[in-house]
PDB file of N, CA, C and O in Angstrom, chain B, residues numbered from 101:
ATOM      1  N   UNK B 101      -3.749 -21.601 -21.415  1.00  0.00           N
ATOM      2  CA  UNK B 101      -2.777 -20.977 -22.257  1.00  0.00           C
ATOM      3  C   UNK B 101      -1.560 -20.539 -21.439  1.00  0.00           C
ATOM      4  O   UNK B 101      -0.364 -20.687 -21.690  1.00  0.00           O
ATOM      5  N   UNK B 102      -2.210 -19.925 -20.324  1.00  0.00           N
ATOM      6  CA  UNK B 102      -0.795 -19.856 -19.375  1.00  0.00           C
ATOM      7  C   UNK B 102       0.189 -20.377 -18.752  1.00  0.00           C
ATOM      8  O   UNK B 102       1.345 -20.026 -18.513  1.00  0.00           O
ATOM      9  N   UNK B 103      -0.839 -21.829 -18.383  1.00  0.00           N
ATOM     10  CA  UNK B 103       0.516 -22.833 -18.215  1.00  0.00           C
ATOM     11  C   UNK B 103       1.425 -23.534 -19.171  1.00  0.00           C
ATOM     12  O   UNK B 103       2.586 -23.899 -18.984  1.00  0.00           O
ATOM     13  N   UNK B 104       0.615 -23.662 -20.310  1.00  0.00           N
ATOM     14  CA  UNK B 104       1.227 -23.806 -21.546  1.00  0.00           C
ATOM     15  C   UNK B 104       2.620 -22.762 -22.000  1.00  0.00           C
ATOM     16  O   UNK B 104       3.481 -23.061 -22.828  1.00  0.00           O
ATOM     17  N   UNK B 105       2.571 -21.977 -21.508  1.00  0.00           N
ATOM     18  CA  UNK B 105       3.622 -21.028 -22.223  1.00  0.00           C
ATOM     19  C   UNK B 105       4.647 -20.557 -21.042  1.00  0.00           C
ATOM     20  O   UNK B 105       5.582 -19.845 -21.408  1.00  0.00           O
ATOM     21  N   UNK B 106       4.554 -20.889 -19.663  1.00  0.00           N
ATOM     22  CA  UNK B 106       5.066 -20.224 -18.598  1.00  0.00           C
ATOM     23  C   UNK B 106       6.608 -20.392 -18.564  1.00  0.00           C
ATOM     24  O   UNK B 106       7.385 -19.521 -18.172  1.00  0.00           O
ATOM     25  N   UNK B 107       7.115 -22.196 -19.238  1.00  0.00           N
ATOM     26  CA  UNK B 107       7.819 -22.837 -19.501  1.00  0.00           C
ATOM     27  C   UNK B 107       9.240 -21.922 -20.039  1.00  0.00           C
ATOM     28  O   UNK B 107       9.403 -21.671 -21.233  1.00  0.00           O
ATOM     29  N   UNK B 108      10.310 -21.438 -18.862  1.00  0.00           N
ATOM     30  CA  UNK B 108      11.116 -20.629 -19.345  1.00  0.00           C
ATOM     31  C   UNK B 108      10.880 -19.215 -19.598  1.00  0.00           C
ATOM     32  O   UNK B 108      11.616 -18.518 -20.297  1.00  0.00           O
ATOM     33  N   UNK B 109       9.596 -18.728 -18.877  1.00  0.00           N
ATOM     34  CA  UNK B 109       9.473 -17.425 -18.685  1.00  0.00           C
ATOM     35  C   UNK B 109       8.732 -17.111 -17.318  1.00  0.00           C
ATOM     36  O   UNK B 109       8.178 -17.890 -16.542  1.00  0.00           O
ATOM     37  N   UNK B 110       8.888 -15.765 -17.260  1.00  0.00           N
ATOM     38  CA  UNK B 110       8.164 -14.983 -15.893  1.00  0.00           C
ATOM     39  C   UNK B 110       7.333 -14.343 -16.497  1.00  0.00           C
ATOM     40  O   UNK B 110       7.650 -13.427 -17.256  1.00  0.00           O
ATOM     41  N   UNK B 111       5.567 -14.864 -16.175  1.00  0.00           N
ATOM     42  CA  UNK B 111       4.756 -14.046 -16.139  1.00  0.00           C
ATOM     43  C   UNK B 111       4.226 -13.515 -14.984  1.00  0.00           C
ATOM     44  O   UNK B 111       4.095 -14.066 -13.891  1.00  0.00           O
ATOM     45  N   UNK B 112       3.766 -11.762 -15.512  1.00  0.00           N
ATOM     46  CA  UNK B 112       3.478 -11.235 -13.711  1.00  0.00           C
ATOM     47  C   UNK B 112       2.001 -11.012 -14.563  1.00  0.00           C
ATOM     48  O   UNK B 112       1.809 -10.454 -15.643  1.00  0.00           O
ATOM     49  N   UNK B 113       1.100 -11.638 -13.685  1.00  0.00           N
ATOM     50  CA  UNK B 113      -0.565 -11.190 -13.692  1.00  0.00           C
ATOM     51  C   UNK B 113      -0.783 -10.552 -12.362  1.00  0.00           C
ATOM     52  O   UNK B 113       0.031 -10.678 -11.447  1.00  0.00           O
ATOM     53  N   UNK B 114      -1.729  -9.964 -12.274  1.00  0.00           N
ATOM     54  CA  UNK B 114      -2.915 -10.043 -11.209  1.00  0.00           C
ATOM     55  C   UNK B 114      -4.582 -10.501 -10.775  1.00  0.00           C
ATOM     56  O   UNK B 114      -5.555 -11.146 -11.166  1.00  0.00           O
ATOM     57  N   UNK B 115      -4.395 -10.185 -10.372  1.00  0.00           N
ATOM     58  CA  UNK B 115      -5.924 -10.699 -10.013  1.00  0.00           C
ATOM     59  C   UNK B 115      -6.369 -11.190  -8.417  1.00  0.00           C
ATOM     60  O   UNK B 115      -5.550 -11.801  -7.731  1.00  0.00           O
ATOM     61  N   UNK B 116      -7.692 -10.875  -7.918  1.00  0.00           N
ATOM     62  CA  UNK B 116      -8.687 -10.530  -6.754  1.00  0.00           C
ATOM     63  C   UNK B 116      -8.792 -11.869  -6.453  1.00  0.00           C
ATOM     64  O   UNK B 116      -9.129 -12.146  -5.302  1.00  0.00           O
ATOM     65  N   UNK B 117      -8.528 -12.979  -7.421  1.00  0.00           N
ATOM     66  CA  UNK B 117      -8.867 -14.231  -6.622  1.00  0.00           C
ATOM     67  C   UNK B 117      -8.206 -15.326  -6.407  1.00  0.00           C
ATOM     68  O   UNK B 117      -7.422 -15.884  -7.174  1.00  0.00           O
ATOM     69  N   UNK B 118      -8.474 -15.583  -5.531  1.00  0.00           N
ATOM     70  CA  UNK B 118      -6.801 -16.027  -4.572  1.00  0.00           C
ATOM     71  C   UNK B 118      -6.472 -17.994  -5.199  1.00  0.00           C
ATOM     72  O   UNK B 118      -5.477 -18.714  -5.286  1.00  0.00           O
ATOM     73  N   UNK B 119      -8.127 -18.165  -5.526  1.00  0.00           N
ATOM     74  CA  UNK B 119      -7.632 -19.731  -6.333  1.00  0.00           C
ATOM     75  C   UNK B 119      -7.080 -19.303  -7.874  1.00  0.00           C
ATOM     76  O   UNK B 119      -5.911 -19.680  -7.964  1.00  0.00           O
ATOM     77  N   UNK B 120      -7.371 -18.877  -8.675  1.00  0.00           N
ATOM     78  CA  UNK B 120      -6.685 -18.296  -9.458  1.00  0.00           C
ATOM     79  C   UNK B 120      -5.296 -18.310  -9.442  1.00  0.00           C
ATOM     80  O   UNK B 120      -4.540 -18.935 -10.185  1.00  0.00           O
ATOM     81  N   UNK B 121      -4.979 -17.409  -8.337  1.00  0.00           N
ATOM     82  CA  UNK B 121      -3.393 -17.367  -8.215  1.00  0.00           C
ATOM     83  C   UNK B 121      -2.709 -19.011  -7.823  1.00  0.00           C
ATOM     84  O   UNK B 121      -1.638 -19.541  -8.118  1.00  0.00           O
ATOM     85  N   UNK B 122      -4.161 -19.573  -6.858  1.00  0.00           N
ATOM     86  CA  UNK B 122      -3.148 -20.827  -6.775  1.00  0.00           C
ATOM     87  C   UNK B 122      -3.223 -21.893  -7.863  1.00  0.00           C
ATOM     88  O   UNK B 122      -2.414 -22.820  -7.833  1.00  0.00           O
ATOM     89  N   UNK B 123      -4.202 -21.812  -8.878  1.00  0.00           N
ATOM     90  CA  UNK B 123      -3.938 -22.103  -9.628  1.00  0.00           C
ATOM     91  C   UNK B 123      -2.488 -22.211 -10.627  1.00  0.00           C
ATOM     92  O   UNK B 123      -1.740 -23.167 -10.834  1.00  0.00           O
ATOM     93  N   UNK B 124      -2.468 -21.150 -11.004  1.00  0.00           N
ATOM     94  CA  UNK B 124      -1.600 -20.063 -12.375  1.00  0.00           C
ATOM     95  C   UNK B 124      -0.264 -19.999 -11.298  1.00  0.00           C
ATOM     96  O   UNK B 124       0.770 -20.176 -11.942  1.00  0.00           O
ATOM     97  N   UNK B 125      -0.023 -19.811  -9.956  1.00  0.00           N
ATOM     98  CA  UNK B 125       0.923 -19.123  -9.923  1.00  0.00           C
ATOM     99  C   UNK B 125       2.252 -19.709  -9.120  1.00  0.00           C
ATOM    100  O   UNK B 125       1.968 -20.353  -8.110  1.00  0.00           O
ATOM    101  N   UNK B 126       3.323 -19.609  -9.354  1.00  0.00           N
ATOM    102  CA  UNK B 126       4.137 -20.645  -9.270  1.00  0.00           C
ATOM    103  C   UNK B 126       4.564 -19.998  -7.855  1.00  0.00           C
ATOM    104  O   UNK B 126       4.688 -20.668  -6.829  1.00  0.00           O
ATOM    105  N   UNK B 127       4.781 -18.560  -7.941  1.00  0.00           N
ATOM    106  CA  UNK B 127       4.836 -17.656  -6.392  1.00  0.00           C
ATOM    107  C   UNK B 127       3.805 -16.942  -6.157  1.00  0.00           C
ATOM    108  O   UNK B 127       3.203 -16.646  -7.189  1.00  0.00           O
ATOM    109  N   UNK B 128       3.184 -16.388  -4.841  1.00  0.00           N
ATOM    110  CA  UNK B 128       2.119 -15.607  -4.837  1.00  0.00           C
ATOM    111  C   UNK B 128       2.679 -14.132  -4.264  1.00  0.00           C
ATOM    112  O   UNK B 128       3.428 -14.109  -3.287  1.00  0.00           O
ATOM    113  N   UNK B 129       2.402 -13.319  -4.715  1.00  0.00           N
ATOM    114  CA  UNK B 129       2.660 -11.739  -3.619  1.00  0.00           C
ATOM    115  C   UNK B 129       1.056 -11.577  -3.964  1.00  0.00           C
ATOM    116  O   UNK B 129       0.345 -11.782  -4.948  1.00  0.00           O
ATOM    117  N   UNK B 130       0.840 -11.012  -2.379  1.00  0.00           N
ATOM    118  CA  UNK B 130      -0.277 -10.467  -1.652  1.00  0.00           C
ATOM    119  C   UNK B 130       0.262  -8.794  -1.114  1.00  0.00           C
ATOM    120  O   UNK B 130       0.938  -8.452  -0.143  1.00  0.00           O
ATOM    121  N   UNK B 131      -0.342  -8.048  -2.156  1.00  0.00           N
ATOM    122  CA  UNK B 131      -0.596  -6.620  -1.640  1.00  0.00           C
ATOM    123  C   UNK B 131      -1.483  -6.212  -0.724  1.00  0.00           C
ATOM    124  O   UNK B 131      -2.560  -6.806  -0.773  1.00  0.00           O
ATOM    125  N   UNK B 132      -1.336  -5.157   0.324  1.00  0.00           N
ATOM    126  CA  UNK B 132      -2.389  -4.228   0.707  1.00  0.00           C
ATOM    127  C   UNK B 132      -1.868  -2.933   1.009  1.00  0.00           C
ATOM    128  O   UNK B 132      -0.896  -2.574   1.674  1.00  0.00           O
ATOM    129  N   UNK B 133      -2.890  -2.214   0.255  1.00  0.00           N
ATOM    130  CA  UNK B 133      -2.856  -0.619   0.269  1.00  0.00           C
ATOM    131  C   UNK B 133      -1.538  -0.313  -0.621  1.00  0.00           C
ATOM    132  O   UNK B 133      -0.708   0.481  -0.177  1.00  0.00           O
ATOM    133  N   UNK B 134      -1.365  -0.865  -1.727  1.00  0.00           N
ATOM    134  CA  UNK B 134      -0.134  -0.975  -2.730  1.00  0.00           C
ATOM    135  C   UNK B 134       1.177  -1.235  -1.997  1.00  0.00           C
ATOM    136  O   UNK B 134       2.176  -0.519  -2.060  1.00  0.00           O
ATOM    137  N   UNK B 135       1.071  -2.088  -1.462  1.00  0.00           N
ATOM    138  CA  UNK B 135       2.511  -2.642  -0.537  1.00  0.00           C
ATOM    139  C   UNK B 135       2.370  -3.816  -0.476  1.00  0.00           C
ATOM    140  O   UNK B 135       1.479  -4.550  -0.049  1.00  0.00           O
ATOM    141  N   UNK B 136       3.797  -4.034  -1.166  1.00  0.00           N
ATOM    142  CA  UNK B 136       3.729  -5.980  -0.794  1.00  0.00           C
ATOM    143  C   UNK B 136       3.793  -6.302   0.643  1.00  0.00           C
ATOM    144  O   UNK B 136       4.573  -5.747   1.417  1.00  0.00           O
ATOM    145  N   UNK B 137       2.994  -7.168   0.957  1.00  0.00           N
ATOM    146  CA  UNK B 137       2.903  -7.707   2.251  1.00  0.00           C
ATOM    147  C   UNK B 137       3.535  -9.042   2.745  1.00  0.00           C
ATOM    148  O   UNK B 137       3.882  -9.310   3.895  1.00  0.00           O
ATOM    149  N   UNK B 138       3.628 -10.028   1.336  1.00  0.00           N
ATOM    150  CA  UNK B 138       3.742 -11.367   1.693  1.00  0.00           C
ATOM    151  C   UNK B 138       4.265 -11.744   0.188  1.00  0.00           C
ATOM    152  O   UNK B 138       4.159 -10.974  -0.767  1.00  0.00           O
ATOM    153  N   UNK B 139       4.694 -12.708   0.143  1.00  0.00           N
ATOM    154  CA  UNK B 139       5.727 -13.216  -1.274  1.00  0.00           C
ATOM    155  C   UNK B 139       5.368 -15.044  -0.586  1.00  0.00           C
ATOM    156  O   UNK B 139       5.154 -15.231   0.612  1.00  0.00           O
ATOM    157  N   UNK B 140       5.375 -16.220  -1.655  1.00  0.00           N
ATOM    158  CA  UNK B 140       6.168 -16.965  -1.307  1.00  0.00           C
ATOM    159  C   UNK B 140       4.849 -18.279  -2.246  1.00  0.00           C
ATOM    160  O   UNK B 140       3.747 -18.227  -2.793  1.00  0.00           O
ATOM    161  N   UNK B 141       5.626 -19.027  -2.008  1.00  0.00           N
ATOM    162  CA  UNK B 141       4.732 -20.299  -3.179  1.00  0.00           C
ATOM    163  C   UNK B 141       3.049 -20.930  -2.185  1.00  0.00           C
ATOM    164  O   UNK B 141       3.094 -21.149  -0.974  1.00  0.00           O
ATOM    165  N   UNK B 142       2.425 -21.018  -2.584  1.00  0.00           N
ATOM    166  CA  UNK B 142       0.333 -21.394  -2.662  1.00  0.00           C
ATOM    167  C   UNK B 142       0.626 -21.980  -0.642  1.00  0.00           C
ATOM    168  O   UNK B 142       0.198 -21.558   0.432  1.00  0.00           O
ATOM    169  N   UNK B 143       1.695 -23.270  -1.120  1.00  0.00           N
ATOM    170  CA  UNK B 143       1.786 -24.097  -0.206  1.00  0.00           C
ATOM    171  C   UNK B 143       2.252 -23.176   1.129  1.00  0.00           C
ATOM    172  O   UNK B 143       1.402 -23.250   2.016  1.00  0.00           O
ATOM    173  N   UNK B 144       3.200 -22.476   1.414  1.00  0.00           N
ATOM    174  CA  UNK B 144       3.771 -21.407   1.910  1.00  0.00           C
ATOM    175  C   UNK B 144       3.049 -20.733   2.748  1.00  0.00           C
ATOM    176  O   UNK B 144       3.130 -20.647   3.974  1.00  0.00           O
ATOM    177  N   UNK B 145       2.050 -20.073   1.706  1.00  0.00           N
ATOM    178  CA  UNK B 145       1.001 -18.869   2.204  1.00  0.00           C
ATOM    179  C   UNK B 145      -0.418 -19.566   3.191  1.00  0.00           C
ATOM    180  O   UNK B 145      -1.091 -18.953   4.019  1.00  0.00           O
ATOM    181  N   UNK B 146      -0.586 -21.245   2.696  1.00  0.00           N
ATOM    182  CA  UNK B 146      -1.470 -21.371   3.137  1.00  0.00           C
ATOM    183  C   UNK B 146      -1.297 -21.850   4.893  1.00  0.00           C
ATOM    184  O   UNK B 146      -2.067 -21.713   5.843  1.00  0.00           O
ATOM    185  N   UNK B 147       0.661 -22.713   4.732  1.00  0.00           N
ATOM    186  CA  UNK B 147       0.296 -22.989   6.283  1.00  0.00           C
ATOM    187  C   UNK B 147       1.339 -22.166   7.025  1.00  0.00           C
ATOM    188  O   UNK B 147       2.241 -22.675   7.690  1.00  0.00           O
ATOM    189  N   UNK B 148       1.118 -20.604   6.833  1.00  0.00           N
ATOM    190  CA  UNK B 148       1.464 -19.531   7.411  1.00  0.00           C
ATOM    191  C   UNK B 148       0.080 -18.913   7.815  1.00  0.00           C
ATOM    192  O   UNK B 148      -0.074 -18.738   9.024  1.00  0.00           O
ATOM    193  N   UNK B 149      -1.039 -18.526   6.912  1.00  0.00           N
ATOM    194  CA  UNK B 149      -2.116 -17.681   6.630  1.00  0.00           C
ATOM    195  C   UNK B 149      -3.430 -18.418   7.267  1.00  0.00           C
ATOM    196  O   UNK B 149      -4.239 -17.819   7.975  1.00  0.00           O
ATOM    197  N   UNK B 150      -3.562 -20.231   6.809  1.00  0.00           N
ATOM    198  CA  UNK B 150      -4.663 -20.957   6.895  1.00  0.00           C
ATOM    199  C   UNK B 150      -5.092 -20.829   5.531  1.00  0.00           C
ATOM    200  O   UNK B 150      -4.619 -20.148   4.622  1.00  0.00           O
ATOM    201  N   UNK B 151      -6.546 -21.984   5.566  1.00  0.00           N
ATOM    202  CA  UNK B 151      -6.927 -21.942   3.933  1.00  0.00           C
ATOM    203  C   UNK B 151      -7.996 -21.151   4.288  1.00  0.00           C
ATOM    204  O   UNK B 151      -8.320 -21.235   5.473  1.00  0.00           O
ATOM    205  N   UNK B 152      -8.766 -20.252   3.446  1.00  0.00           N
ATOM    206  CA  UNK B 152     -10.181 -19.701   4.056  1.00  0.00           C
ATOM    207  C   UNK B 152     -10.434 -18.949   4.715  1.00  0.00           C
ATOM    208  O   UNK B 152      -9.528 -18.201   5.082  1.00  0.00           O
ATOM    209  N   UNK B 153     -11.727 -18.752   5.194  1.00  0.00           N
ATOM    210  CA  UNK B 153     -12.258 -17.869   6.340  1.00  0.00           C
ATOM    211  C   UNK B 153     -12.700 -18.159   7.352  1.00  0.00           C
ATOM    212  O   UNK B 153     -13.565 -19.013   7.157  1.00  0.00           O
ATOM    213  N   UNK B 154     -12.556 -17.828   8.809  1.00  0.00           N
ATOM    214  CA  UNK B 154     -13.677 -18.275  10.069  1.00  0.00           C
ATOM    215  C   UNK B 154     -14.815 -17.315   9.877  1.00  0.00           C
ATOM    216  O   UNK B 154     -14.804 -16.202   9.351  1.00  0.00           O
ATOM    217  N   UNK B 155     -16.033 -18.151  10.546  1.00  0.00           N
ATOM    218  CA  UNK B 155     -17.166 -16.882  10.367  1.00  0.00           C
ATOM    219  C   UNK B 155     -17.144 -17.135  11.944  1.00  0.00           C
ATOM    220  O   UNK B 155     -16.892 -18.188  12.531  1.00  0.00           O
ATOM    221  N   UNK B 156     -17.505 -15.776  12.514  1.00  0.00           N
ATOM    222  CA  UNK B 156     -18.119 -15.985  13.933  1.00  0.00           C
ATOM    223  C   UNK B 156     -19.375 -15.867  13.584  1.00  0.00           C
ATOM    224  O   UNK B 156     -19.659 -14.901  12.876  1.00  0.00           O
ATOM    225  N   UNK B 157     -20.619 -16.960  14.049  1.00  0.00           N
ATOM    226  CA  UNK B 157     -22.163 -16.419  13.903  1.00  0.00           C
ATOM    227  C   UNK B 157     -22.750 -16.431  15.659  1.00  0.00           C
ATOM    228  O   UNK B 157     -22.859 -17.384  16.431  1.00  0.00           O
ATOM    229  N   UNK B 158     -23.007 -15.168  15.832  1.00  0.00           N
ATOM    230  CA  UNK B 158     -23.964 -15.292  17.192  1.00  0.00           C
ATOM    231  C   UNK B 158     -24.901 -15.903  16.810  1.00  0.00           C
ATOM    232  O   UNK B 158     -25.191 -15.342  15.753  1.00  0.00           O
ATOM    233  N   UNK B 159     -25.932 -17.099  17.045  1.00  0.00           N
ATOM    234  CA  UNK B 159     -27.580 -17.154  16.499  1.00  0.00           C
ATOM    235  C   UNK B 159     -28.503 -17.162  17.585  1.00  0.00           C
ATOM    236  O   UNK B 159     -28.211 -17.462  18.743  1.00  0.00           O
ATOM    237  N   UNK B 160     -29.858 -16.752  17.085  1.00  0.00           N
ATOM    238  CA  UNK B 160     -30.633 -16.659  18.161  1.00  0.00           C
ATOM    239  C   UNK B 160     -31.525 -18.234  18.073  1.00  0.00           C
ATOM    240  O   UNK B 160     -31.852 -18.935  19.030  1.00  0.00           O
ATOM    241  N   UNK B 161     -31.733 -18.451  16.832  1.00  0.00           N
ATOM    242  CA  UNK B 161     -32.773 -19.410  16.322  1.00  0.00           C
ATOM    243  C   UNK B 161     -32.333 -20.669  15.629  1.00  0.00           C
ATOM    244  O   UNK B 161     -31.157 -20.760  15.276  1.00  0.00           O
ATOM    245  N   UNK B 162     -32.871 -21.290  15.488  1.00  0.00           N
ATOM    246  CA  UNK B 162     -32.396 -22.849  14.845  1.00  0.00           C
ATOM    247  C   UNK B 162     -32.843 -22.452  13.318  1.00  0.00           C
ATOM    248  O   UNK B 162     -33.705 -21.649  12.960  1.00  0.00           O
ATOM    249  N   UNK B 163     -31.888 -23.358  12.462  1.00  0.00           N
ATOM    250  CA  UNK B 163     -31.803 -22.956  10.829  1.00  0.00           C
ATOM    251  C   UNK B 163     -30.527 -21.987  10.137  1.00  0.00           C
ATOM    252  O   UNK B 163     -30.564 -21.616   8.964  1.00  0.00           O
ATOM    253  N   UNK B 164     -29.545 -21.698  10.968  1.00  0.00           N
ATOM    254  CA  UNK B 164     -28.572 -20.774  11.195  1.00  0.00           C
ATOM    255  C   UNK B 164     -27.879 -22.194   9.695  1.00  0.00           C
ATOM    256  O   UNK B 164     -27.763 -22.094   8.474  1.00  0.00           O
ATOM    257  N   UNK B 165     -27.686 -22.963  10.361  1.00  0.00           N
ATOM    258  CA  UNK B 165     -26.862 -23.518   8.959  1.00  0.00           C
ATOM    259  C   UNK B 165     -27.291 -23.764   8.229  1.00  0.00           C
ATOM    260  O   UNK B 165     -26.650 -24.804   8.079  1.00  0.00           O
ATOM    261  N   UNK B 166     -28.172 -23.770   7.173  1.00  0.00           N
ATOM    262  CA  UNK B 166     -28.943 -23.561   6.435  1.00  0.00           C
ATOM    263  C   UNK B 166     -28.828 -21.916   5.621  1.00  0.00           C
ATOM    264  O   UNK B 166     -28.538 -21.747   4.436  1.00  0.00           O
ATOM    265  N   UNK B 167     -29.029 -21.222   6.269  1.00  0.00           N
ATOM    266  CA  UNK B 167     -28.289 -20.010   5.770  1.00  0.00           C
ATOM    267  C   UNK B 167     -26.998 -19.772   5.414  1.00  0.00           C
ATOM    268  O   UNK B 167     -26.585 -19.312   4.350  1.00  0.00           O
ATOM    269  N   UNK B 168     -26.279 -20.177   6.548  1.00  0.00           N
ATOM    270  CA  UNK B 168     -24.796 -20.077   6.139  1.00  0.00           C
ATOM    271  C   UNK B 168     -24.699 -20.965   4.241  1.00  0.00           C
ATOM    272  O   UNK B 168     -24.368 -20.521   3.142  1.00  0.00           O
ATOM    273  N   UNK B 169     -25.087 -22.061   4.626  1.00  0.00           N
ATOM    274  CA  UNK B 169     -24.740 -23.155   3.367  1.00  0.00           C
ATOM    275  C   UNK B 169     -25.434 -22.671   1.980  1.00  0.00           C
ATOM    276  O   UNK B 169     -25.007 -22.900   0.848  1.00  0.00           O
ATOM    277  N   UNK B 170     -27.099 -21.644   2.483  1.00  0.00           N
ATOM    278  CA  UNK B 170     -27.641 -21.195   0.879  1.00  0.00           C
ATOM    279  C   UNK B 170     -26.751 -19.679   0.759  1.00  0.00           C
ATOM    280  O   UNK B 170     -26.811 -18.969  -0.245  1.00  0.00           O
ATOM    281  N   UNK B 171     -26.225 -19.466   1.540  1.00  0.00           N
ATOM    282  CA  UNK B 171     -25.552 -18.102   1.347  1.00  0.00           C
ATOM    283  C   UNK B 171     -23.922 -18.135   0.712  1.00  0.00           C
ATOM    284  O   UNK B 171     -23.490 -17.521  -0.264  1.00  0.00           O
ATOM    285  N   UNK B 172     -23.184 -19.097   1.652  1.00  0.00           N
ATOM    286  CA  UNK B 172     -21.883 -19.268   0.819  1.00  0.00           C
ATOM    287  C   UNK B 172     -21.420 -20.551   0.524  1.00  0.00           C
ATOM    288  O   UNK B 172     -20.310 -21.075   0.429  1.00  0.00           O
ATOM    289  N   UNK B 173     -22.632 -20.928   0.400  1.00  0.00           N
ATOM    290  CA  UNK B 173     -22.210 -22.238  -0.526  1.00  0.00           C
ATOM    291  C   UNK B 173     -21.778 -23.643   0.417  1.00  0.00           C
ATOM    292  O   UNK B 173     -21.568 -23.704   1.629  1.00  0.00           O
ATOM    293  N   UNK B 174     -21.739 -24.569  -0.466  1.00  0.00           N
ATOM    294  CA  UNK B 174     -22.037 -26.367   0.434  1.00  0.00           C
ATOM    295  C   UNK B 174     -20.466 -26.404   1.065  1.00  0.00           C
ATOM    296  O   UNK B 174     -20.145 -27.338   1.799  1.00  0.00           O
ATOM    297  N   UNK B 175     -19.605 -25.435   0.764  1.00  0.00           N
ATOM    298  CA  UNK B 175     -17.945 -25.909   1.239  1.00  0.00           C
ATOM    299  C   UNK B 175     -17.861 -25.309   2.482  1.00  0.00           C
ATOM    300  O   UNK B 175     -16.818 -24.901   2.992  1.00  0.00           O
ATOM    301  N   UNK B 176     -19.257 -25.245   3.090  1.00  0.00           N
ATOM    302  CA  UNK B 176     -18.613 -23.954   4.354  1.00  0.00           C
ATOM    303  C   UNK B 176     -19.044 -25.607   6.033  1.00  0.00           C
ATOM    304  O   UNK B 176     -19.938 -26.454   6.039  1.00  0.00           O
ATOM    305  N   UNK B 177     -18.085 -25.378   6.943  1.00  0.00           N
ATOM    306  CA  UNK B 177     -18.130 -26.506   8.005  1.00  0.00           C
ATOM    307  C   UNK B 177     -18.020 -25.876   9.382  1.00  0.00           C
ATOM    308  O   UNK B 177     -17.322 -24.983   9.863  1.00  0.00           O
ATOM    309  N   UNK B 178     -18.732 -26.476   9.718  1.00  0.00           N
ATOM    310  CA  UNK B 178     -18.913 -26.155  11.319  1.00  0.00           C
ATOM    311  C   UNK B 178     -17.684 -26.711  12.289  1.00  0.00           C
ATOM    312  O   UNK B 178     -17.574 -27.896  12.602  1.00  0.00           O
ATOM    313  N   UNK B 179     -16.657 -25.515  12.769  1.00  0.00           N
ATOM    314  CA  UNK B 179     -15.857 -25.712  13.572  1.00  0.00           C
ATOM    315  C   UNK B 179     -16.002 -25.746  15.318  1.00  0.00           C
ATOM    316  O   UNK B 179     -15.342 -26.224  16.241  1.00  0.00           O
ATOM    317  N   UNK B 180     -16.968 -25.134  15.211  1.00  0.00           N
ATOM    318  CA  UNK B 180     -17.483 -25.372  16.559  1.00  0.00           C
ATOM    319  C   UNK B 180     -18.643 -24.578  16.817  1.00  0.00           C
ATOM    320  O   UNK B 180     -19.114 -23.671  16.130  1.00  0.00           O
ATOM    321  N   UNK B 181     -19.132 -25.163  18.169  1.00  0.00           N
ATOM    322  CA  UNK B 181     -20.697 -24.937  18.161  1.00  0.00           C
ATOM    323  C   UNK B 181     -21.031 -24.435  19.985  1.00  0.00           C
ATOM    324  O   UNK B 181     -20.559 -25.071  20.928  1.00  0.00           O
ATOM    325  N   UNK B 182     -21.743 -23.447  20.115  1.00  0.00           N
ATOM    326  CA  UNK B 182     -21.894 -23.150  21.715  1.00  0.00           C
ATOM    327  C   UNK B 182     -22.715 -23.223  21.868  1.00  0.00           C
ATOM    328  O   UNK B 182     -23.194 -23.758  20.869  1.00  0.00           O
ATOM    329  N   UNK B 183     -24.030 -22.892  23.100  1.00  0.00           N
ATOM    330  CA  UNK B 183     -24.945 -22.165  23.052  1.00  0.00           C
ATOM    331  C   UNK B 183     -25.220 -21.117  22.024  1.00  0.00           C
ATOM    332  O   UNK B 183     -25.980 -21.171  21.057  1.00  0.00           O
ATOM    333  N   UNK B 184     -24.609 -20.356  22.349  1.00  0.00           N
ATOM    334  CA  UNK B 184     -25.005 -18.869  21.635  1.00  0.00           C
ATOM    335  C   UNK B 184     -24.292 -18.347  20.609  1.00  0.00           C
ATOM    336  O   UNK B 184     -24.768 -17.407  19.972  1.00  0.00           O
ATOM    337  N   UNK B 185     -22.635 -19.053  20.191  1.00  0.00           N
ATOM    338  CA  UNK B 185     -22.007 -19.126  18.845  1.00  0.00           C
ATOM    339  C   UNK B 185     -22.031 -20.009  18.470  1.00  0.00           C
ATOM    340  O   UNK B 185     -22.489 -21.006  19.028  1.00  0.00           O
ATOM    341  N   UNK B 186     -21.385 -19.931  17.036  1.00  0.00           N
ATOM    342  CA  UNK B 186     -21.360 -21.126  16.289  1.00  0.00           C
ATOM    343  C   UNK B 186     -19.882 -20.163  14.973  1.00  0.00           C
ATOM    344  O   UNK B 186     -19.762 -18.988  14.625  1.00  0.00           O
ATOM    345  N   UNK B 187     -19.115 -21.364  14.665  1.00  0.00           N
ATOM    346  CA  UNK B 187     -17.332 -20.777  14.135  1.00  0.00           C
ATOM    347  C   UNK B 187     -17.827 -21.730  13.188  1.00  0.00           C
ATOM    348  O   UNK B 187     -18.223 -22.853  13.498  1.00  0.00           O
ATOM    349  N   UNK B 188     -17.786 -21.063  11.533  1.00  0.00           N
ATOM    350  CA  UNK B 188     -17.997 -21.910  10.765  1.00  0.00           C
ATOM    351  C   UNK B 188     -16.405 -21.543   9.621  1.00  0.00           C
ATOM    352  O   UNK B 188     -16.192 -22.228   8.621  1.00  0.00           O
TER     353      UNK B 188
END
């Protein structure tokens, strides 16, 4: 409905989730602690910001990805791998 109607107007929403916005939103502002922090279009934010999250995992034991993947899901990739870390 929203993109349907956006056509010659400014809508201001909010909302906690950030595909959402890149969905719906033609600019993004990112608040923290009620202060704009950042303004600027999906594409913008992402190769200023990155897409996502790094995890640092110390592990002790084998099966570490396996957790990661039943915990946040099949989109998460192994950026690198040590002995004793692992950057997913």
């Amino acid at each position: 409905m929203l993109r349907r109607h956006k056509q010659g107007r400014i809508i201001l929403m909010t909302t906690h989730y950030m595909d959402e916005a890149d969905v719906l939103g033609d600019r993004i502002g990112i608040m923290h602690q009620g202060k704009l922090t950042c303004l600027g279009s999906s594409l913008f934010l992402k190769t200023k910001f990155g897409v996502g999250y790094n995890l640092c995992v110390s592990k002790r034991e084998n099966g570490l990805k396996k957790f990661v993947v039943d915990y946040f899901g099949t989109q998460v990739n192994c950026l690198s791998e040590t002995d004793k870390n692992v950057v997913y």
